[in-house]
C-alpha positions as CSV (number, residue, x, y, z in Angstrom):
1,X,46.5,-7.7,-8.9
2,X,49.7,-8.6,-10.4
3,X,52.1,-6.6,-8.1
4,X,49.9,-8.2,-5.5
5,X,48.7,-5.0,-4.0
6,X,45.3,-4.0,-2.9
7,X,44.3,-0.7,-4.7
8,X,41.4,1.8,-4.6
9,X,39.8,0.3,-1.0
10,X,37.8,2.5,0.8
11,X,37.3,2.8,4.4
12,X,34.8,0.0,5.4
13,X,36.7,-2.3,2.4
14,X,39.8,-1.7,5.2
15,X,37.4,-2.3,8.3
16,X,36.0,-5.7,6.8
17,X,39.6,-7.0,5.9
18,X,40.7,-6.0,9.6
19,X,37.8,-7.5,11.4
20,X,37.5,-10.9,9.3
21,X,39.9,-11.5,6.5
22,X,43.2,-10.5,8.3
23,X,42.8,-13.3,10.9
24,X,42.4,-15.6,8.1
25,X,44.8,-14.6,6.0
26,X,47.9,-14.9,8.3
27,X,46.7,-18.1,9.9
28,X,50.4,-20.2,8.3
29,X,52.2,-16.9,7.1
30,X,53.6,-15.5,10.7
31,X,55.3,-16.7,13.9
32,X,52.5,-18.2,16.4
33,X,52.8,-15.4,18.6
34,X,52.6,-12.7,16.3
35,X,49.6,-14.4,14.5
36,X,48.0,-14.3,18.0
37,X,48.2,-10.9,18.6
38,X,47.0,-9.9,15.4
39,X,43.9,-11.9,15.9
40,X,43.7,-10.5,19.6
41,X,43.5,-7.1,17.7
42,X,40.8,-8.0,15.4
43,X,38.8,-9.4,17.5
44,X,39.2,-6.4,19.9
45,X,37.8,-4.4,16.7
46,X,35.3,-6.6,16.0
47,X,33.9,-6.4,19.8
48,X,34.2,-2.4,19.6
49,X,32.4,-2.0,16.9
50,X,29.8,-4.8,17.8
51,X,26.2,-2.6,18.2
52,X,25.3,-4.2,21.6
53,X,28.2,-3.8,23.9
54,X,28.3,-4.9,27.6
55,X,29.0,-2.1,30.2
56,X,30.7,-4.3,32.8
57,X,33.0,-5.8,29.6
58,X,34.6,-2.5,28.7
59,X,37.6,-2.3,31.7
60,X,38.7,-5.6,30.3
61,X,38.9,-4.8,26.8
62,X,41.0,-1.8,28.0
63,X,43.0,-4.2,29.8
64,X,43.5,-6.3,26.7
65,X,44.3,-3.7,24.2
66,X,46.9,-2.5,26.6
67,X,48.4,-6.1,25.9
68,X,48.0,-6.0,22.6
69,X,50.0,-3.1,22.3
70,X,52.6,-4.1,24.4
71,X,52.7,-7.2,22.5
72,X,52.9,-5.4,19.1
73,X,55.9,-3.3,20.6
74,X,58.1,-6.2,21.1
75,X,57.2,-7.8,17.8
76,X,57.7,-4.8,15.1
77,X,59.9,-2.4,15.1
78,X,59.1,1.4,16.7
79,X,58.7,2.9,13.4
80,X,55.7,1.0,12.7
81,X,54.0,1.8,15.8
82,X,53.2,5.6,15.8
83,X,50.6,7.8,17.1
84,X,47.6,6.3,15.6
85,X,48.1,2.7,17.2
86,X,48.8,4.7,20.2
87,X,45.3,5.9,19.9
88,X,43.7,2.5,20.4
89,X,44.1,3.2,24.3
90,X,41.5,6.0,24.2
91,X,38.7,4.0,22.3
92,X,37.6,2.1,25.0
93,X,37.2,5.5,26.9
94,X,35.4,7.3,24.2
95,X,32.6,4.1,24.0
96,X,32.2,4.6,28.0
97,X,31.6,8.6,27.4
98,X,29.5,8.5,23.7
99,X,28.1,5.3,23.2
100,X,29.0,2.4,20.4
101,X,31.1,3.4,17.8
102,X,28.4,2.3,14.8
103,X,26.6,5.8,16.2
104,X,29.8,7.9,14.7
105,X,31.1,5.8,12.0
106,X,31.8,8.3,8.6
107,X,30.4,5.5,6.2
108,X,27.4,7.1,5.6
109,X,28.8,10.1,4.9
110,X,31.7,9.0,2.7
111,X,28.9,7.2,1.0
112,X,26.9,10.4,0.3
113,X,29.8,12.4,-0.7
114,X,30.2,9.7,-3.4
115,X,27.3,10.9,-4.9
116,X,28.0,14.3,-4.2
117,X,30.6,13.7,-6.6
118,X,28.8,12.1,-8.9
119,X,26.5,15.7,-9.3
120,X,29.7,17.2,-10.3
121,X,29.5,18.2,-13.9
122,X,31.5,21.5,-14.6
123,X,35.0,20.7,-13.4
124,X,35.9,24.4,-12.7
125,X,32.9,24.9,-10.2
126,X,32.2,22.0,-8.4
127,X,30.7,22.9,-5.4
128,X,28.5,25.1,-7.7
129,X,27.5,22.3,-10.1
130,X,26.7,19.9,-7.0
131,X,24.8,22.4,-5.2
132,X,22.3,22.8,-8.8
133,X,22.1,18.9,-9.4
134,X,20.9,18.4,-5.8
135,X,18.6,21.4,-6.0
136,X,17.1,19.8,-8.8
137,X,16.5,16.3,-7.4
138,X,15.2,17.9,-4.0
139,X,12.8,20.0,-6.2
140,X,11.8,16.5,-8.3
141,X,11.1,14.7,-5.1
142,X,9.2,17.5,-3.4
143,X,7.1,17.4,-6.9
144,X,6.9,13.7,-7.0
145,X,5.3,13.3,-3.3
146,X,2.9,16.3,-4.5
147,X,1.8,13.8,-7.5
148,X,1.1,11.2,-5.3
149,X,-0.7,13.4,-3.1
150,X,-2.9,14.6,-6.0
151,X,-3.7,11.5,-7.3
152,X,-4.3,10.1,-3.9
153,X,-6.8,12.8,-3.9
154,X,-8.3,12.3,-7.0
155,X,-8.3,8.6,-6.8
156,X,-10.5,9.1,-3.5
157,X,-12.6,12.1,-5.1
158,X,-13.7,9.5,-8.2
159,X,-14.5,6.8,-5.9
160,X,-17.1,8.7,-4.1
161,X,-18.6,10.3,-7.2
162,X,-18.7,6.5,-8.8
163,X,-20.1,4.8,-5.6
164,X,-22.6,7.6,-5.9
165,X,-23.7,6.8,-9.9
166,X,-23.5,2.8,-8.5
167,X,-26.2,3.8,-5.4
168,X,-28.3,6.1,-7.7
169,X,-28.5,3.0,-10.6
170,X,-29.2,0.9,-8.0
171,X,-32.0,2.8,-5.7
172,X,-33.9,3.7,-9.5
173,X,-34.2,0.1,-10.2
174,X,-32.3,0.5,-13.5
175,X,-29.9,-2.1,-13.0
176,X,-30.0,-4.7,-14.5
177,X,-27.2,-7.3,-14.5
178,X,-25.4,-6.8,-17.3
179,X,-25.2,-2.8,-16.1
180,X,-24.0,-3.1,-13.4
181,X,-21.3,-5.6,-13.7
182,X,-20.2,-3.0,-16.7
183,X,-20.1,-0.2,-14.9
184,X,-18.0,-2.1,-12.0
185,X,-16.2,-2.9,-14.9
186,X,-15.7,0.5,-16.0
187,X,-14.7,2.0,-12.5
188,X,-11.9,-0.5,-12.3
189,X,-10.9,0.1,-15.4
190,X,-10.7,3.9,-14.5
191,X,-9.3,3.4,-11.1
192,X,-6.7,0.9,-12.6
């Protein structure tokens, strides 16, 4: 933080600075009409990538990115402006044709592939060393929910066979009081 640089950010770090820290931060830095058109372009991100989007909005957020980029034309200089701002024309197309843009966003994925990482223990095999650590945790959750299943089982399989002991105590006319409220006892205590 001392060369005043932002370091190490990944993808959606650079989505939330565009969307709602960018507009904030050049509020008395730039030229009023520069700082304008900057904040025309995040809010024109933030309503693309919005999860409910209005149909009958779409044609004039095509309309006012093509602004915006004629805007940004005459304020920087052409070697700042090359083929991925171009690309900002097309987005508004590709939401009529596939939907919102949350429904393809890589976050997820970049996420997982973080702890894809993570798995990676030999350095001279990766792929190999991520491939055994997730075999092993899909094998310890498969395991796991077969536990559960077991002792759901079993939990269900005592709790007939006690309700059974409680009805036969009962029906004989053995039980007295203090029996019964110790056995009850008992089968929460087993159960539990």
């Amino acid at each position: 933080m001392q060369d005043l640089k932002l370091v190490g950010l990944k993808s959606h770090d650079c989505h939330i600075l565009m969307q709602q820290l960018l507009p904030v931060a050049i509020r008395g830095i730039l030229p009023k009409n520069v700082r304008q058109t900057i904040t025309r372009l995040c809010a024109f991100f933030s309503s693309i990538c919005s999860k409910v989007i209005d149909p009958l909005k779409l044609d004039e957020l095509q309309a006012e990115i093509v602004i915006i980029l004629c805007q940004l034309e005459m304020f920087f200089p052409p070697s700042f402006l090359d083929i991925m701002v171009h690309l900002l024309v097309h987005v508004v197309r590709e939401i009529k044709f596939c939907g919102p843009v949350y429904l393809r966003w890589m976050y997820p994925i970049e996420r997982y592939m973080k702890i894809l990482k993570g798995y990676v223990k030999n350095q001279y095999r990766p792929k190999a060393s991520m491939i055994e650590r997730y075999i092993a945790l899909i094998v310890i959750q498969i395991f796991r929910k077969w536990l559960d299943k077991i002792k759901l089982l079993l939990r269900v399989r005592l709790l007939t066979y006690l309700h059974f002991l409680l009805v036969k105590i009962i029906l004989s006319g053995k039980s007295g009081c203090k029996s019964f409220w110790s056995l009850l006892i008992e089968v929460f205590g087993i159960l539990f």
